[in-house]
Backbone as JSON Lines, residues from 0, in Angstrom:
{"i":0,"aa":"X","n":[22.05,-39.3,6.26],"ca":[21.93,-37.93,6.69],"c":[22.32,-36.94,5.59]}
{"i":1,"aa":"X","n":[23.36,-37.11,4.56],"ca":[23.68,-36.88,3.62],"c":[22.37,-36.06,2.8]}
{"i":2,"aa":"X","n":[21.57,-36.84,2.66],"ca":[20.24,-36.76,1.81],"c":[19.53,-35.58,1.71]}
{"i":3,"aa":"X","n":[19.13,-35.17,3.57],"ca":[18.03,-34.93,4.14],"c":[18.91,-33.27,4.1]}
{"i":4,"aa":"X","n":[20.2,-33.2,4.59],"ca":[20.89,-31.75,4.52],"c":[21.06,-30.93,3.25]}
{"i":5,"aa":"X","n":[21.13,-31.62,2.14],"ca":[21.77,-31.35,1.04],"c":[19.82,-31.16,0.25]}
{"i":6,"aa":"X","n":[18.98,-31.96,0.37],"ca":[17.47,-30.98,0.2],"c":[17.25,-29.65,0.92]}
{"i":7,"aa":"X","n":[17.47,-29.89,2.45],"ca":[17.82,-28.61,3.13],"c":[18.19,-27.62,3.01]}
{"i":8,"aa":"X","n":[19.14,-27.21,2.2],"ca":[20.13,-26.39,2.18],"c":[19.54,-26.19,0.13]}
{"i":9,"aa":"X","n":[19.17,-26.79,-0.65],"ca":[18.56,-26.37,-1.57],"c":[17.31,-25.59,-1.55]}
{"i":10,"aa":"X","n":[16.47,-25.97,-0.48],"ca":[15.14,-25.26,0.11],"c":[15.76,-24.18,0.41]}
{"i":11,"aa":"X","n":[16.73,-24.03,1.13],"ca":[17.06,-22.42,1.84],"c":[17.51,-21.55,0.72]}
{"i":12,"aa":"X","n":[18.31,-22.19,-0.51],"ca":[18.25,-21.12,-1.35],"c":[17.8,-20.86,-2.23]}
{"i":13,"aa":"X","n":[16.65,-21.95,-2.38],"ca":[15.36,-21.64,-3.11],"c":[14.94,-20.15,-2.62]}
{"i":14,"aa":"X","n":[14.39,-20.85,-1.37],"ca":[13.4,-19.63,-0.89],"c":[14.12,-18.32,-1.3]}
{"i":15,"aa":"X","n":[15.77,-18.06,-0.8],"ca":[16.12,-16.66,-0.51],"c":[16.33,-16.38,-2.09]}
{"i":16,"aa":"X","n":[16.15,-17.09,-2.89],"ca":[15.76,-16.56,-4.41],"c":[14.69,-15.89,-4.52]}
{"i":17,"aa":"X","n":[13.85,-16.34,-4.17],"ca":[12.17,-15.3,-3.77],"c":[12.11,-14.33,-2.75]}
{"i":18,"aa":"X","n":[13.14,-14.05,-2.35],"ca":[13.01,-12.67,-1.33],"c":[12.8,-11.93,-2.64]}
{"i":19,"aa":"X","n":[11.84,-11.09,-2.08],"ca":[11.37,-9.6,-3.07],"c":[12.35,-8.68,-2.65]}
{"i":20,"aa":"X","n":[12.84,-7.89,-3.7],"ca":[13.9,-6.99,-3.38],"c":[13.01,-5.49,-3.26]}
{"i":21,"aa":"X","n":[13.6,-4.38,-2.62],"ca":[12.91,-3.08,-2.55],"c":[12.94,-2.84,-4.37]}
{"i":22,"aa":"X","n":[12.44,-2.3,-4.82],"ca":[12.06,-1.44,-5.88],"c":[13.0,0.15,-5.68]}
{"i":23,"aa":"X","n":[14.18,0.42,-6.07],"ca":[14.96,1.7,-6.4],"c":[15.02,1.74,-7.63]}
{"i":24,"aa":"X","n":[14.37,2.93,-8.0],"ca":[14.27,4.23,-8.9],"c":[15.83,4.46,-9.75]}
{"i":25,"aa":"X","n":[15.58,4.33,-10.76],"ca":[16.76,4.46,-11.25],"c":[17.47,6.05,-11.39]}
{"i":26,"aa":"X","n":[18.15,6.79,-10.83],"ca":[18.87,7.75,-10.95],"c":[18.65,8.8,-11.78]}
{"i":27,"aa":"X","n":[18.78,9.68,-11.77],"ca":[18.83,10.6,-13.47],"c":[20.25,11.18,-13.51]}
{"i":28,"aa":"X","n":[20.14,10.97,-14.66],"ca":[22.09,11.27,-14.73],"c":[22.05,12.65,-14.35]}
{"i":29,"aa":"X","n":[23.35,12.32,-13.31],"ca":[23.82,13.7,-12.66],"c":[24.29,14.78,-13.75]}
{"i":30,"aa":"X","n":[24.32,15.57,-13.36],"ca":[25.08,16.82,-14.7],"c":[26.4,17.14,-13.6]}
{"i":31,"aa":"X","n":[27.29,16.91,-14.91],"ca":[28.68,16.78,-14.41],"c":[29.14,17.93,-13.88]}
{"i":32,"aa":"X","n":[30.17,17.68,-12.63],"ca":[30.44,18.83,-12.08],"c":[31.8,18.75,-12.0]}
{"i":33,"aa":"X","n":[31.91,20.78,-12.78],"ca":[33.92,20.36,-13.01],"c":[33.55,21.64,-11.85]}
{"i":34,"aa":"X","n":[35.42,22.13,-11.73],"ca":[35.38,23.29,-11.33],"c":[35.88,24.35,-12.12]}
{"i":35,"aa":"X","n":[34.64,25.19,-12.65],"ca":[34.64,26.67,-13.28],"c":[35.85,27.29,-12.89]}
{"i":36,"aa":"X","n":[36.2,27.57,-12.14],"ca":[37.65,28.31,-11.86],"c":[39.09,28.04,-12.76]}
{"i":37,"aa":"X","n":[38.81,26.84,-12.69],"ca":[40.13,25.85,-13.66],"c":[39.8,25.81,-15.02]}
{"i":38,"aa":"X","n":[38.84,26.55,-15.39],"ca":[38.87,27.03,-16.83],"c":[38.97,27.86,-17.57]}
{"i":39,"aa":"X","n":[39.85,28.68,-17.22],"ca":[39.82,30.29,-17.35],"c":[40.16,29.91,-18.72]}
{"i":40,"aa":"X","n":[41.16,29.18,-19.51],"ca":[41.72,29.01,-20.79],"c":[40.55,28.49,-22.03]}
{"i":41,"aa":"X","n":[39.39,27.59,-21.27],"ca":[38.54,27.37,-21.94],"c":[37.35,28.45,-21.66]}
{"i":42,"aa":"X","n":[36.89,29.01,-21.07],"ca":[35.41,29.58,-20.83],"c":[35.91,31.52,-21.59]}
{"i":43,"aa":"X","n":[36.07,31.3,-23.03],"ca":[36.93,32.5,-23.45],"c":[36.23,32.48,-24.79]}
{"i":44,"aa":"X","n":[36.09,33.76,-25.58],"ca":[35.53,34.21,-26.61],"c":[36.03,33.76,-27.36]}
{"i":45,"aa":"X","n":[36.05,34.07,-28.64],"ca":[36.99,33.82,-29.83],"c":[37.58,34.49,-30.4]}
{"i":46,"aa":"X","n":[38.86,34.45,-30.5],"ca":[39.3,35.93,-31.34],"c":[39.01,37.11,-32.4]}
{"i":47,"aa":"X","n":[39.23,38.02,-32.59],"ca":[38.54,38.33,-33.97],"c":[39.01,38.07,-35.16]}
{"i":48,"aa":"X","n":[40.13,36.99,-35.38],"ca":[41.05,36.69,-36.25],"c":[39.93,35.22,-36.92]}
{"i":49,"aa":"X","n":[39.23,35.0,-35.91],"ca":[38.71,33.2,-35.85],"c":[37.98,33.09,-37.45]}
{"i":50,"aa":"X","n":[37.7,32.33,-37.94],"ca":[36.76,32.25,-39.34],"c":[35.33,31.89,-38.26]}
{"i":51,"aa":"X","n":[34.12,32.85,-38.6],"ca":[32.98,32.73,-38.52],"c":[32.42,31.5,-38.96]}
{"i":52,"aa":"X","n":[31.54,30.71,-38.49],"ca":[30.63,30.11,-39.12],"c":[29.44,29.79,-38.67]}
{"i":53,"aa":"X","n":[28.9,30.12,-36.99],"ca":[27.51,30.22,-36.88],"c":[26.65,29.29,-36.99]}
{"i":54,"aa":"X","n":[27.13,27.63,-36.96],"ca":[26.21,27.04,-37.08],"c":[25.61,26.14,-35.87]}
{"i":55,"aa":"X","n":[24.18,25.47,-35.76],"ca":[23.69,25.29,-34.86],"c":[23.52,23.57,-34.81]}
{"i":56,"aa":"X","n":[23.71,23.14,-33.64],"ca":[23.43,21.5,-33.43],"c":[22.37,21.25,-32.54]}
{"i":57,"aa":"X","n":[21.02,20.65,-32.89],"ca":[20.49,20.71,-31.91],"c":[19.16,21.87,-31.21]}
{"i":58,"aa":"X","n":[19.72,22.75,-31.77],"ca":[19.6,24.18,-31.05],"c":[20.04,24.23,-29.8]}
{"i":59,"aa":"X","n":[20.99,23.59,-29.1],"ca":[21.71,23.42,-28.13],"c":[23.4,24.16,-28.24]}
{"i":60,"aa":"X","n":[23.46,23.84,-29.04],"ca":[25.14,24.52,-29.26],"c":[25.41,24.93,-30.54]}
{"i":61,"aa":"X","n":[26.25,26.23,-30.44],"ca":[26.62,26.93,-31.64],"c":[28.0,26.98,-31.83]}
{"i":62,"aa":"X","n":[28.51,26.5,-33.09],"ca":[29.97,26.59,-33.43],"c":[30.07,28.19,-33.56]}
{"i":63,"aa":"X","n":[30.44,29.33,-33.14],"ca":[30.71,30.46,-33.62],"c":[31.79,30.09,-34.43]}
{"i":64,"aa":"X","n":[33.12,29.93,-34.14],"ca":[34.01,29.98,-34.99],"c":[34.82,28.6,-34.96]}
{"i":65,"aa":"X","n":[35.93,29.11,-35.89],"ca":[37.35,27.97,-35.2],"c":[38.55,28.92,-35.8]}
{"i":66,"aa":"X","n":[39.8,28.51,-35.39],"ca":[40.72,29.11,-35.74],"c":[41.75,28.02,-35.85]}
{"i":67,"aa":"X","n":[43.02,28.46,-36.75],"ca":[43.85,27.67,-36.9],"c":[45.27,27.61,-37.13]}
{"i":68,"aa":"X","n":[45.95,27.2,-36.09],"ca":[47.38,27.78,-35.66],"c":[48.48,26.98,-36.19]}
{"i":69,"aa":"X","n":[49.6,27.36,-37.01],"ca":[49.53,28.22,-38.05],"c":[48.17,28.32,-39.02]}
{"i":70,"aa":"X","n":[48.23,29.58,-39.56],"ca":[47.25,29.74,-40.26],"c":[47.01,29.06,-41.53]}
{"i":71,"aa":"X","n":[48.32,28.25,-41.74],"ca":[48.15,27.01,-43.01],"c":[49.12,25.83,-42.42]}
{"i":72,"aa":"X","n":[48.32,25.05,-42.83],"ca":[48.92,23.67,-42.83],"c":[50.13,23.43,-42.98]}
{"i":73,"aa":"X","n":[51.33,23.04,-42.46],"ca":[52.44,22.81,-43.07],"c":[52.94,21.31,-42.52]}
{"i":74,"aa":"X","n":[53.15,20.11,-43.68],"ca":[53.47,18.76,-43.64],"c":[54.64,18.39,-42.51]}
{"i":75,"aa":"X","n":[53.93,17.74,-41.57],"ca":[54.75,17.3,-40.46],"c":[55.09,18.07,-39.33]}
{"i":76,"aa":"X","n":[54.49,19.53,-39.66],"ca":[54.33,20.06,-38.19],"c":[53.15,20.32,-37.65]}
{"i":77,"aa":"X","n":[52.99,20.46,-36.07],"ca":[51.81,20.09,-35.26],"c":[51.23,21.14,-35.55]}
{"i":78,"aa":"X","n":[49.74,21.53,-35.62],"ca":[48.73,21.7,-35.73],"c":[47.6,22.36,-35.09]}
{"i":79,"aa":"X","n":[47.63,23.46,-34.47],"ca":[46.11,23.69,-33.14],"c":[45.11,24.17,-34.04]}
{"i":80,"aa":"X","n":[43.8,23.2,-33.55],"ca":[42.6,23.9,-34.4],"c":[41.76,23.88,-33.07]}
{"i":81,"aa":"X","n":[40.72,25.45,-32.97],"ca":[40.17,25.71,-31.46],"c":[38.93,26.33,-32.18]}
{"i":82,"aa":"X","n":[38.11,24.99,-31.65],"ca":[36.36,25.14,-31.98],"c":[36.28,26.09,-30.85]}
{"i":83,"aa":"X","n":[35.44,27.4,-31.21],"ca":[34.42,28.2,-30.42],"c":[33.26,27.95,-30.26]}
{"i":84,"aa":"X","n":[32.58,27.19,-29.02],"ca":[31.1,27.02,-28.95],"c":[30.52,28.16,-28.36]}
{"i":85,"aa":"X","n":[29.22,28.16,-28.63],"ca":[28.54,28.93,-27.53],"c":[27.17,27.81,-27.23]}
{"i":86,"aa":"X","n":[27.11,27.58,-25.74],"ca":[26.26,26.63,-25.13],"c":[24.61,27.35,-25.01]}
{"i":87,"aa":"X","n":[23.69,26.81,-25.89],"ca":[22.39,27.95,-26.29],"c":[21.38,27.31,-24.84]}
{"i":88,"aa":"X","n":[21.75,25.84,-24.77],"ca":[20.6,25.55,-23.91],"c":[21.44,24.16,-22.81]}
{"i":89,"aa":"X","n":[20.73,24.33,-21.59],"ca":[21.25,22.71,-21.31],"c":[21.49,21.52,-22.25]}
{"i":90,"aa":"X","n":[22.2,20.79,-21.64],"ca":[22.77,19.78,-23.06],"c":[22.76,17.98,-22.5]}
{"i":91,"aa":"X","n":[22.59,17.62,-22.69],"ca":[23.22,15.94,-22.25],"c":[24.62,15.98,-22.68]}
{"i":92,"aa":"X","n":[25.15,14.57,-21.99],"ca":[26.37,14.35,-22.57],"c":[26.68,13.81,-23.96]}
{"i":93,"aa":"X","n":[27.58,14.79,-24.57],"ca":[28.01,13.96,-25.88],"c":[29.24,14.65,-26.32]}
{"i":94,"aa":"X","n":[30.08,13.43,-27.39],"ca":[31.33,13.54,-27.81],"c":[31.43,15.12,-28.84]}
{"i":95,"aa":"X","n":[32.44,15.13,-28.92],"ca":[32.78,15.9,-30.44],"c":[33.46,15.08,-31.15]}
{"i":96,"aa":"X","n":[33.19,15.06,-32.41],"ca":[33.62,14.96,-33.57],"c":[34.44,15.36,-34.51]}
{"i":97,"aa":"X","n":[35.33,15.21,-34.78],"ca":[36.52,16.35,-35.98],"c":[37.1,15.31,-36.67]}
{"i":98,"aa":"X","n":[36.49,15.56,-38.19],"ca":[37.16,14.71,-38.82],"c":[37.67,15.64,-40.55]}
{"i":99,"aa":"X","n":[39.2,15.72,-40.4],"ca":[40.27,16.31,-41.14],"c":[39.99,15.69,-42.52]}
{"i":100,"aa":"X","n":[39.13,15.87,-43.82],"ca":[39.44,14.85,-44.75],"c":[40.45,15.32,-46.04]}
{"i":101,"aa":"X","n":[41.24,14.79,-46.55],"ca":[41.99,15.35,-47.73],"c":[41.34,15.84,-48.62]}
{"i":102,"aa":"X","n":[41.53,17.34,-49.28],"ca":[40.76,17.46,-49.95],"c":[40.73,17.81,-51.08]}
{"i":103,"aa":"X","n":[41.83,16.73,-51.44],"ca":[41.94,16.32,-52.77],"c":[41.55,15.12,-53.17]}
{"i":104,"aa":"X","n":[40.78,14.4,-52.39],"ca":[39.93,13.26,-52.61],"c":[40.45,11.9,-52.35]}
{"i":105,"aa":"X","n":[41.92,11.84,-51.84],"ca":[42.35,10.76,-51.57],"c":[41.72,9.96,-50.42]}
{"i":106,"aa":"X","n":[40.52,10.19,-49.69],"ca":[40.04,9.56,-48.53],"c":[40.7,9.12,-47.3]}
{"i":107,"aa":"X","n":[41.87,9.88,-47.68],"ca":[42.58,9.83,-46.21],"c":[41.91,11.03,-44.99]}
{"i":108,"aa":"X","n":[42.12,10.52,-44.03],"ca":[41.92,11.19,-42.66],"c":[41.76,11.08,-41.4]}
{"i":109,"aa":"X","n":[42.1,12.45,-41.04],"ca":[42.81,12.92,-39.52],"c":[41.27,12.41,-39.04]}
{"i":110,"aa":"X","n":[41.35,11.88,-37.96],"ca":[40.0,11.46,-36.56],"c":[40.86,12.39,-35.7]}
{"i":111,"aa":"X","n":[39.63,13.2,-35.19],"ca":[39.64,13.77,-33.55],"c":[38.47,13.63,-32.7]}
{"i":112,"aa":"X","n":[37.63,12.73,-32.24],"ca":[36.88,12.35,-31.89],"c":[37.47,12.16,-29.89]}
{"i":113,"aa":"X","n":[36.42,13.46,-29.32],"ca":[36.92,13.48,-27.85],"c":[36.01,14.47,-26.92]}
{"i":114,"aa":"X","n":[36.31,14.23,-25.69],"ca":[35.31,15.34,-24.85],"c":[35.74,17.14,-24.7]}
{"i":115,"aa":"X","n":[35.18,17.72,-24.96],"ca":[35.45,18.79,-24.85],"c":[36.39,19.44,-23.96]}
{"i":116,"aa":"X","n":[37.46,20.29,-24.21],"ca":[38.82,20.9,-23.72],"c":[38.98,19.94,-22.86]}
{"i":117,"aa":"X","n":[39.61,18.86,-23.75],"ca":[40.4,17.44,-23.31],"c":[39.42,16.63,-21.81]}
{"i":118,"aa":"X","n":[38.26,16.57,-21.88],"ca":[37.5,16.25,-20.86],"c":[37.4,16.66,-19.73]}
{"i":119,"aa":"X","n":[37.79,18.05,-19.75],"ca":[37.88,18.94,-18.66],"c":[36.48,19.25,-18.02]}
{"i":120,"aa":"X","n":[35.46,19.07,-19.9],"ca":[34.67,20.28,-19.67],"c":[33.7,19.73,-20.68]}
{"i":121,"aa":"X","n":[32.77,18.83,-19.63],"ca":[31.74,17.44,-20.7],"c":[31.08,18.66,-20.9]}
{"i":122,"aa":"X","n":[29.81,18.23,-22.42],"ca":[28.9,19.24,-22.82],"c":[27.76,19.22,-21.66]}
{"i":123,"aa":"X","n":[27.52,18.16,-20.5],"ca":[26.47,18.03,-19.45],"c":[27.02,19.29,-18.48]}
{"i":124,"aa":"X","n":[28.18,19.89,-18.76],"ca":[28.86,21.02,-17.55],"c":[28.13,22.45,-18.26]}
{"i":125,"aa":"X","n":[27.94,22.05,-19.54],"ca":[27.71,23.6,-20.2],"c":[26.81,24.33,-19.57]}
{"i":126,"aa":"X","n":[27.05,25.37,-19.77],"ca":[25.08,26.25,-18.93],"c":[25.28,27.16,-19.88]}
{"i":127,"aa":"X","n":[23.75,27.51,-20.27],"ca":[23.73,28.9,-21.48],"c":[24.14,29.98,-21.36]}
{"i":128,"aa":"X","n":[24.98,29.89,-22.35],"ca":[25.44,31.74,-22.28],"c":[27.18,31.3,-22.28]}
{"i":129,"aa":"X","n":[27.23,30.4,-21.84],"ca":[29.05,29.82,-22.13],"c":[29.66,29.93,-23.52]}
{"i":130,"aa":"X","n":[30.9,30.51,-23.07],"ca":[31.5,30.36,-25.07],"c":[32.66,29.59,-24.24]}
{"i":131,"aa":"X","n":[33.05,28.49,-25.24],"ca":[33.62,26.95,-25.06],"c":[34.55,27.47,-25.98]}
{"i":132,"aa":"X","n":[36.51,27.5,-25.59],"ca":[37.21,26.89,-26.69],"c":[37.74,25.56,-26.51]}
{"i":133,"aa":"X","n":[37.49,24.98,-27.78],"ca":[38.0,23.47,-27.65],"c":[39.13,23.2,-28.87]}
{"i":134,"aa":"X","n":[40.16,22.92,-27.79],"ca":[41.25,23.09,-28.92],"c":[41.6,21.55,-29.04]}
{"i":135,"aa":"X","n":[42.21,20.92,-30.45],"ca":[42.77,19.71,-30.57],"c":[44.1,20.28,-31.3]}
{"i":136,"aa":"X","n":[45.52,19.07,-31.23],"ca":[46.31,19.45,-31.74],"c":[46.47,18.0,-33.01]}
{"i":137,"aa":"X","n":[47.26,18.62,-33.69],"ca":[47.2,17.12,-35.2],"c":[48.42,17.45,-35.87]}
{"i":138,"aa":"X","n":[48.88,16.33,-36.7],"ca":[50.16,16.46,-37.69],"c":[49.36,16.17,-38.9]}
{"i":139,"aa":"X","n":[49.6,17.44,-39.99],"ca":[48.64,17.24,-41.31],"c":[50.29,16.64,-41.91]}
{"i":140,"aa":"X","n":[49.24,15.74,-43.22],"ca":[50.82,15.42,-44.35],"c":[50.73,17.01,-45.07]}
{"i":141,"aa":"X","n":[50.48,18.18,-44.82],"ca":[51.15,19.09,-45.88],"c":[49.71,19.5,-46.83]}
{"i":142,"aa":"X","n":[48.56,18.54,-46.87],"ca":[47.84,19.25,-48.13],"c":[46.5,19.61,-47.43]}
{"i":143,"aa":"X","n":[45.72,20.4,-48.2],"ca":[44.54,21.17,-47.28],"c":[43.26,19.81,-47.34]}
{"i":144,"aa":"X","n":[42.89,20.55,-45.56],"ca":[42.07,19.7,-45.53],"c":[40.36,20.34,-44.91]}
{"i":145,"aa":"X","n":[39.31,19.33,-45.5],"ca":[37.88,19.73,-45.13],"c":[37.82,19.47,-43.7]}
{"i":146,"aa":"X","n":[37.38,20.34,-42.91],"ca":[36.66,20.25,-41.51],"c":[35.52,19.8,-41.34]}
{"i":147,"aa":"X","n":[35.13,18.81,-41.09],"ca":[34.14,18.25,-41.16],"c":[33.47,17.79,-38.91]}
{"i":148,"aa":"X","n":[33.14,18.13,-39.01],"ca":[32.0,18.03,-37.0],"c":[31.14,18.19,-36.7]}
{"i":149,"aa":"X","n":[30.59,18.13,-35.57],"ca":[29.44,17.39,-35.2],"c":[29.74,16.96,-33.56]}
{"i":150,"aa":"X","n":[28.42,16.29,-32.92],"ca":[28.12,15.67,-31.71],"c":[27.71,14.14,-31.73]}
{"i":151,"aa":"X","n":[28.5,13.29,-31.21],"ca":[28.14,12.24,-31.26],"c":[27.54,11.41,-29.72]}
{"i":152,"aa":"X","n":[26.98,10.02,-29.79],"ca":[27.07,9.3,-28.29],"c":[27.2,7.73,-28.89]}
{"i":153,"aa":"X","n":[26.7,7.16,-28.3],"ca":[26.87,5.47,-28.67],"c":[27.07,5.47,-30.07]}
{"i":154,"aa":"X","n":[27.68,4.82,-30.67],"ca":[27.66,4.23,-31.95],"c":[27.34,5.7,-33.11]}
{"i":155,"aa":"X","n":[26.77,5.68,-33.85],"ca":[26.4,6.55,-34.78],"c":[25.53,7.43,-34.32]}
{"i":156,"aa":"X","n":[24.74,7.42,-33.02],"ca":[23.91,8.91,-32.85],"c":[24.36,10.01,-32.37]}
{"i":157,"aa":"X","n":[24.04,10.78,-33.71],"ca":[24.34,12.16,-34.24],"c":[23.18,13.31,-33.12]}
{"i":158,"aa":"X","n":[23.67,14.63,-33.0],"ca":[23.0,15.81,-32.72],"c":[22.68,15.97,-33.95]}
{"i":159,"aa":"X","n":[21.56,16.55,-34.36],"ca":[21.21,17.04,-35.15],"c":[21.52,18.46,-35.65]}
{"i":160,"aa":"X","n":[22.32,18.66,-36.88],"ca":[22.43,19.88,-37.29],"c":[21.61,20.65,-37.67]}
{"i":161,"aa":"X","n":[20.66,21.87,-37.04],"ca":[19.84,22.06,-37.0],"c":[20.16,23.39,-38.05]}
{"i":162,"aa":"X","n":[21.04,24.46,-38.37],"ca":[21.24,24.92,-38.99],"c":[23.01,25.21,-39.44]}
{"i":163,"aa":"X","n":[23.35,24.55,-40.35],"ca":[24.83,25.05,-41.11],"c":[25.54,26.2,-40.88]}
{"i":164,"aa":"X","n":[24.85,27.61,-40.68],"ca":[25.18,28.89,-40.71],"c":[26.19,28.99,-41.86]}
{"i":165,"aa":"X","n":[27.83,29.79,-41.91],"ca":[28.08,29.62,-43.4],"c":[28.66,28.35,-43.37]}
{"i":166,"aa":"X","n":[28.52,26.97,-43.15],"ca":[29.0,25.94,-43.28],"c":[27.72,25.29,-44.16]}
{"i":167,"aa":"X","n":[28.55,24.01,-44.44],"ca":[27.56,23.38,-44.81],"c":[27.16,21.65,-44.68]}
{"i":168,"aa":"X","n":[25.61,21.63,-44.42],"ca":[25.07,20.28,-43.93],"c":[25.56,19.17,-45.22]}
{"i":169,"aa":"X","n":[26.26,18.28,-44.77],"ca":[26.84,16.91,-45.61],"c":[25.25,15.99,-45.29]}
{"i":170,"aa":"X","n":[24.56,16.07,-44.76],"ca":[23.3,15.45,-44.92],"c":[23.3,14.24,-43.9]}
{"i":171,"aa":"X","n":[24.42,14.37,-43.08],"ca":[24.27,13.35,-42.08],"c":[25.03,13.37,-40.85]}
{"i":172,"aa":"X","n":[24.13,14.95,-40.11],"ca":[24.36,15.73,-38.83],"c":[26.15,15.99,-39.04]}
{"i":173,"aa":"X","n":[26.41,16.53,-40.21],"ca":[28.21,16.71,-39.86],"c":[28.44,17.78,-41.12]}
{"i":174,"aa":"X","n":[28.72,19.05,-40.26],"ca":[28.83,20.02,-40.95],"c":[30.09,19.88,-41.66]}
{"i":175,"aa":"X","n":[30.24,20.5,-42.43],"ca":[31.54,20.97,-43.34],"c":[31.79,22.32,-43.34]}
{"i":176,"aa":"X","n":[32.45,22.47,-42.09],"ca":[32.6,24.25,-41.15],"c":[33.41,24.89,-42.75]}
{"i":177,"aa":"X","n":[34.67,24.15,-42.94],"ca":[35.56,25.18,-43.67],"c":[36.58,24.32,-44.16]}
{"i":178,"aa":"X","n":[37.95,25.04,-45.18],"ca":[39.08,24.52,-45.45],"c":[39.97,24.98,-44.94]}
{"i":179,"aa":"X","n":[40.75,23.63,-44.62],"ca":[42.19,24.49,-43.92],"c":[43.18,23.83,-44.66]}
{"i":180,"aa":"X","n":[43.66,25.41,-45.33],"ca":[44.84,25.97,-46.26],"c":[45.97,25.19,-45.93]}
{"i":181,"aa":"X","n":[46.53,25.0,-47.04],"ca":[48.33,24.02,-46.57],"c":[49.05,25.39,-47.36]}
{"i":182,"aa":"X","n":[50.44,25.17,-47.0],"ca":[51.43,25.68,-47.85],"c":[51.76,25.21,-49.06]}
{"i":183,"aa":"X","n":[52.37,25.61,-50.0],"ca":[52.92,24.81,-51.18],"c":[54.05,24.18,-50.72]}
């Protein structure tokens, strides 16, 4: 009897291997929903103190400025640097980029690689006409460093820097906004 159950019971889940399943449509990614209210600190202009730079990713988002608190670098104390976007068009989701390099050529450097005002506020939340501050905080060693950013997603794909404004294109979607000054 052994035999005859144990074919049995392989037939049954043969077959229910060949049940046809319904066919569902795969989703379209939702566009993330924060709540606007709880951003009064991010959904804010830029000061008039900020360094200009105007440049474009995409044609989706514009760095207007950044600013940088203290206004020079000083070795071993913390650090606020606050990207000003302005959101030109709907966006997909993607990272930011900030990468601090020495710029005195030692190839050391600060990574800030993260979602916008600490993931409060993905770039899929943006709607046009938004000015974005996105602040990160960092400990420099003391000497000035290149600003170097950009939009990233999986692995290495870049937004495209579509125009530098006064920054300038490093030739591989990652502007070089500006320098930030150390003390002696």
């Amino acid at each position: 009897m052994r035999g005859p159950v144990r074919v049995l019971v392989l037939v049954l889940i043969g077959c229910t291997a060949c049940i046809e399943r319904p066919f569902t449509e795969p989703q379209a990614a939702a566009r993330a929903q924060v709540d606007r209210s709880a951003l009064r600190d991010v959904l804010v202009p830029p000061p008039a103190d900020a360094v200009v730079v105007g440049a474009v990713f995409g044609n989706a988002a514009e760095l207007l400025a950044y600013k940088l608190e203290p206004p020079q670098l000083v070795a071993g104390q913390r650090s606020k640097l606050t990207l000003y976007w302005r959101c030109k068009t709907e966006m997909e989701p993607w990272h930011i980029f900030v990468h601090l390099d020495d710029a005195t050529g030692s190839g050391a450097r600060i990574h800030a690689e993260h979602d916008p005002a600490g993931g409060r506020f993905p770039t899929d939340a943006w709607k046009p006409g938004d000015l974005i501050a996105d602040t990160i905080w960092f400990v420099p060693a003391g000497k000035p460093l290149m600003l170097y950013l950009g939009f990233y997603t999986q692995g290495e794909n870049r937004l495209t820097l579509t125009t530098p404004g006064r920054g300038r294109d490093d030739g591989n979607d990652r502007l070089l906004a500006g320098l930030l000054p150390a003390t002696r």
